[in-house]
C-alpha positions in Angstrom: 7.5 16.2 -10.7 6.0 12.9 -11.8 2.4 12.6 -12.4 2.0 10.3 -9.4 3.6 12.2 -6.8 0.6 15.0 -7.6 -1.2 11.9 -6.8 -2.9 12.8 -3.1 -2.6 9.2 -2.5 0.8 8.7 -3.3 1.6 10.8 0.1 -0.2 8.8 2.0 1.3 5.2 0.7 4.6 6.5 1.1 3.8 7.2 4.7 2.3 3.5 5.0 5.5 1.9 3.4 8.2 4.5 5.7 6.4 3.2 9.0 6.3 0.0 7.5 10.2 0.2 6.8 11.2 2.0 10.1 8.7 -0.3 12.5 8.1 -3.6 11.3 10.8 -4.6 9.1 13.7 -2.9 11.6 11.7 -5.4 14.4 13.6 -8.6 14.1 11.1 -10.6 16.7 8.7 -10.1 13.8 9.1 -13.6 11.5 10.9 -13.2 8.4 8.8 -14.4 6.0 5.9 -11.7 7.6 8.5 -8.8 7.0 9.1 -10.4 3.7 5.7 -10.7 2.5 4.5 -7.0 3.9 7.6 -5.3 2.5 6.9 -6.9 -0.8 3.1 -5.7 -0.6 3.4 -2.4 0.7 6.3 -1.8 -2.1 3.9 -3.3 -4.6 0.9 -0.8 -4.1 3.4 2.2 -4.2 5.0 0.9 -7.5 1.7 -0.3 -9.3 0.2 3.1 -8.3 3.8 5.0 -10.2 3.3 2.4 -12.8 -0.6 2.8 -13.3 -0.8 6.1 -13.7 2.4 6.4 -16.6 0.2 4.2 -18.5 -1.3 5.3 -21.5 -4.8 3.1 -22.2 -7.6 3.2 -19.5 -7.2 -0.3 -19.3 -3.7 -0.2 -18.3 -4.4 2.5 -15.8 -7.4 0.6 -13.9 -5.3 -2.9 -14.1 -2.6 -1.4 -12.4 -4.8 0.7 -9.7 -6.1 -2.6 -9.2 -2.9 -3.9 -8.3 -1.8 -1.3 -5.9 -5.5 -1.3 -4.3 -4.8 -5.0 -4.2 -1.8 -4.9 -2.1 -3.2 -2.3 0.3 -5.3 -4.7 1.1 -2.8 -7.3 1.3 -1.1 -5.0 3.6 -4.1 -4.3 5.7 -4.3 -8.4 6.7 -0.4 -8.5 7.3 -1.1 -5.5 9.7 -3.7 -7.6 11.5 -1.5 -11.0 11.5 1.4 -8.9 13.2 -0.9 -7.4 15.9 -2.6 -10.9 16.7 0.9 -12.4 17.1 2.9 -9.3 17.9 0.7 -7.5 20.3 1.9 -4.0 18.8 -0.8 -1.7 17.8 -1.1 -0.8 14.3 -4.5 0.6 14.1 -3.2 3.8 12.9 -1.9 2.4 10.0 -4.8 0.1 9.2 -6.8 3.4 9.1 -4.5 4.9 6.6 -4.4 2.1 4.6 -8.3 1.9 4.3 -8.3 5.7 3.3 -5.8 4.8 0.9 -7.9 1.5 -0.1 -11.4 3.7 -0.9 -9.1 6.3 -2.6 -7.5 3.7 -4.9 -11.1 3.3 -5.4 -12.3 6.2 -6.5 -9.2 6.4 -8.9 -10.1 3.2 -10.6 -13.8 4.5 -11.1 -12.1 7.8 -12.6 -10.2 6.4 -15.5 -12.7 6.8 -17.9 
């Protein structure tokens, strides 16, 4: 086992980046460039998370936890976009990405 996947976080953004895989980037009435740009963010906070915590130097660690807490909240926006345009309820996964966003957090403010 990697050191991420012990990470409790890491559970959770996988969840984030299945639903986002299986229900908005499977919806083609959902504009390309959206899919695109959410696919790309919600792959980016599950990789800079892997990434982060293989690092070696605090500073490596926190720059990319900042990254991955980054795109969560990229992700979080993109979610709101889609239901404004979309009309689909996503609120569930806002929430989780919020938990995820104050976890990232408290991850950065561990690396000490």
């Amino acid at each position: 086992m990697f050191d991420f996947e012990k990470l409790s976080v890491f559970e959770k953004i996988r969840f984030i980046n299945k639903d986002i895989f299986t229900k908005i980037l499977s919806n083609k009435t959902v504009d390309l460039e959206i899919r695109d740009q959410i696919k790309r963010a919600s792959l980016s906070s599950l990789l800079n998370l892997a990434e982060g915590s293989g690092r070696e130097s605090k500073a490596d660690k926190k720059h990319f936890y900042a990254i991955s807490k980054t795109s969560l909240l990229e992700v979080s926006a993109l979610l709101i976009v889609i239901e404004d345009i979309y009309f689909n309820d996503f609120s569930y996964l806002k929430d989780l990405t919020l938990e995820c966003i104050k976890m990232m957090s408290g991850l950065i403010k561990s690396v000490n």
